[in-house]
C-alpha positions as CSV (number, residue, x, y, z in Angstrom):
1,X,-5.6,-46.3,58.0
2,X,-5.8,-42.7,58.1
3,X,-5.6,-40.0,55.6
4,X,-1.7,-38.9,56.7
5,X,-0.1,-35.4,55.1
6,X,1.4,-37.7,52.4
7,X,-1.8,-39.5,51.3
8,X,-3.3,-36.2,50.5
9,X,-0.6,-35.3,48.4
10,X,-0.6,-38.3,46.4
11,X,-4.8,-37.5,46.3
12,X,-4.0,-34.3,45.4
13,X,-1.8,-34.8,42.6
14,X,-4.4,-37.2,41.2
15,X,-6.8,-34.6,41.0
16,X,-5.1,-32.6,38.8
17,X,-5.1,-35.5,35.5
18,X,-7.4,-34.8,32.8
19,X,-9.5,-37.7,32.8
20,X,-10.9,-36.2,29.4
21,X,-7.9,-36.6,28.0
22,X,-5.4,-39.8,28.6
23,X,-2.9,-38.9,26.7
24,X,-2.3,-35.7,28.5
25,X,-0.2,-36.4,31.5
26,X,1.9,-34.0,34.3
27,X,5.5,-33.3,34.5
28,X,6.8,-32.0,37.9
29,X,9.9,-30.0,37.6
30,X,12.5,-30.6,40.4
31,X,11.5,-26.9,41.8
32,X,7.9,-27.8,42.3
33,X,6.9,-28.4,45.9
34,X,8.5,-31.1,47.6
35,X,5.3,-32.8,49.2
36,X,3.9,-33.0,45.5
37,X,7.4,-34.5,44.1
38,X,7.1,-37.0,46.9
39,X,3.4,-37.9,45.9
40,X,4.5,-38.6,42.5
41,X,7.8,-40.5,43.0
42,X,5.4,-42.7,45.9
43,X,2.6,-42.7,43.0
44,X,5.3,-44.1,40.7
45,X,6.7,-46.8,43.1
46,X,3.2,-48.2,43.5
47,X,2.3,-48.3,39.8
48,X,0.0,-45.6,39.4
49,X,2.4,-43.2,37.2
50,X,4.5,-43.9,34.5
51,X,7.6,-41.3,35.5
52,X,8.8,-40.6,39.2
53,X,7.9,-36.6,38.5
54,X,4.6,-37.5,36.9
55,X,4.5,-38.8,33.2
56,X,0.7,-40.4,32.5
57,X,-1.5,-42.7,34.8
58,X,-0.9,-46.5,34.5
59,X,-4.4,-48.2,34.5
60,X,-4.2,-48.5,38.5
61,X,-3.6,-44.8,38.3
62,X,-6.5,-44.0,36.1
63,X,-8.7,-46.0,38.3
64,X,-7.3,-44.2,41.6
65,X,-7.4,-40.3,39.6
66,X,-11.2,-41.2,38.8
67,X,-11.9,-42.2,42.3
68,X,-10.0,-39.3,44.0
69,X,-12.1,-36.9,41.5
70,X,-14.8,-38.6,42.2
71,X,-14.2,-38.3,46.1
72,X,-13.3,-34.5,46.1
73,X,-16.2,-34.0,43.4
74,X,-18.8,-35.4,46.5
75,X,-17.4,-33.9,49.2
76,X,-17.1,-30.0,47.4
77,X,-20.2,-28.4,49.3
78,X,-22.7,-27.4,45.5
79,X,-22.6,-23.7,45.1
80,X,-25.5,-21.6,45.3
């Protein structure tokens, strides 16, 4: 398995939940960029999001935001 153009949208779009904050969720509207409106209606197929153009995480998305985070948060180079 590789990381394709439309696995890193779908990564990309996790990244941008509040963890802090569950009951905060994202709502694409249908002029936002395609590739990110595809991430969430595949994210929605699979489970992960409540709405095909975002909504809130599932449980399987909460665990899959927090590991994308946590992902991105290792692999930013620190500052400094």
């Amino acid at each position: 398995m590789s990381y394709t153009p439309e696995r890193i949208a779908e990564l990309h779009l996790l990244t941008h939940f509040n963890l802090a904050n569950h009951q905060e969720g994202l709502k694409l509207h249908s002029d936002a960029d395609p590739q990110l409106l595809g991430a969430a209606a595949r994210l929605h197929a699979r489970g992960l999001l409540t709405q095909v153009d975002g909504g809130y995480l599932t449980s399987l998305g909460l665990d899959a935001a927090e590991h994308a985070q946590a992902l991105l948060t290792i692999l930013t180079p620190a500052e400094g």
